[in-house]
C-alpha positions in Angstrom: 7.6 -18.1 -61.9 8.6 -21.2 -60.8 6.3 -22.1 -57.7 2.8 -21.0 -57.8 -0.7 -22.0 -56.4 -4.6 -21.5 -57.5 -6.6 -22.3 -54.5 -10.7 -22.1 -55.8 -14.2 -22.8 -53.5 -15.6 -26.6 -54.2 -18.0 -24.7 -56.6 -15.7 -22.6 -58.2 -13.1 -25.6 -60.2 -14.4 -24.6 -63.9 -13.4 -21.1 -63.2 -10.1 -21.8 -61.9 -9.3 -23.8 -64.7 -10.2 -21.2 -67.1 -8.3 -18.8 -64.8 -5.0 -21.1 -65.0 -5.4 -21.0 -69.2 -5.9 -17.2 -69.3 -3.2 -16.8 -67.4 -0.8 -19.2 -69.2 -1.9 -17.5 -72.8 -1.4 -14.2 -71.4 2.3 -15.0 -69.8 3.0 -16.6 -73.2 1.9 -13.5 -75.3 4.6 -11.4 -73.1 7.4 -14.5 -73.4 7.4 -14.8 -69.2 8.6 -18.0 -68.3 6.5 -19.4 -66.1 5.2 -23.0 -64.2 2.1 -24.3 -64.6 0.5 -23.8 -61.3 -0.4 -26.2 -58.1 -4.8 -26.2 -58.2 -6.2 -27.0 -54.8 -9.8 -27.4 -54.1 -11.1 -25.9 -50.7 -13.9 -28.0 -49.0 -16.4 -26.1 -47.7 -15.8 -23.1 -50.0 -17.5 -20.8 -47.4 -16.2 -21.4 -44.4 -12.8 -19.0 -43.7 -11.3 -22.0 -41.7 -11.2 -24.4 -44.3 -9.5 -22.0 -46.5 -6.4 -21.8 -43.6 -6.3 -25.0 -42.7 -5.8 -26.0 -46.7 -3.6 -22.6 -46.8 -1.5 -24.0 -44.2 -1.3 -27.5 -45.5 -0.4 -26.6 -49.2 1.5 -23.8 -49.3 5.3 -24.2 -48.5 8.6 -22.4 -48.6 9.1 -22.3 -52.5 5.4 -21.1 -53.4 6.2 -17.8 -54.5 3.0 -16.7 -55.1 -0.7 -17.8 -54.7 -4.1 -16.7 -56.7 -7.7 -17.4 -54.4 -10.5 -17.7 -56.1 -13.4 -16.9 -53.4 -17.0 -16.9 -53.5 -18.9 -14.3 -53.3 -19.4 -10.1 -53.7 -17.0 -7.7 -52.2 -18.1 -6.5 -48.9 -20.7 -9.5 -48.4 -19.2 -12.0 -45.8 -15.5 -11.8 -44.2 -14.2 -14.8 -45.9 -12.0 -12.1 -48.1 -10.7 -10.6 -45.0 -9.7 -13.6 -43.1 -8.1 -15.2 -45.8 -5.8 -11.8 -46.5 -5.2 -11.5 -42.9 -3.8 -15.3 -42.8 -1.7 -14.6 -45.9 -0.4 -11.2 -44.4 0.7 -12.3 -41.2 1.8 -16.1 -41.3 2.3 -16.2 -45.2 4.2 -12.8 -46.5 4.3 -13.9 -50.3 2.1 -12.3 -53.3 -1.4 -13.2 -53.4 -4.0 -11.9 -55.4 -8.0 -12.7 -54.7 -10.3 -13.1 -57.2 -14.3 -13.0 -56.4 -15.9 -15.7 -58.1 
């Protein structure tokens, strides 16, 4: 993987940081050549808006996939659901959420 992105809530850089080594020790137990990824920091991590607007402004053409990591619990706000719609309709590349 070449191009890739960890986008994380203001609160939430220590766990993306842990995330991003996990992840590189894991693709190095199974030899997968991979990138170290882009980390953005989303400013204010609750509000669905802020996450597409930084979305929109970081992720280009040759990200070929992106990891969230959102606040909160499943089912609890709709910040999980706008941020998938976004993805799904303007952005068609993997993405994976992660609740923080």
């Amino acid at each position: 993987m070449a191009k890739w992105a960890i986008f994380h809530g203001d609160r939430d850089g220590q766990i993306a940081n842990q995330f991003k080594s996990t992840m590189k020790q894991c693709l190095d137990q199974v030899n997968f050549e991979s990138k170290e990824p882009d980390i953005f920091a989303v400013k204010p991590g609750m509000k669905g808006d802020a996450w597409v607007r930084e979305l929109r402004n970081k992720v280009k053409d040759d990200v070929q996939m992106v990891v969230l990591i959102l606040p909160g619990a499943k089912g609890k706000n709709s910040l999980y659901d706008d941020v998938k719609r976004f993805l799904l309709t303007e952005y068609p590349i993997p993405s994976q959420v992660v609740l923080a």
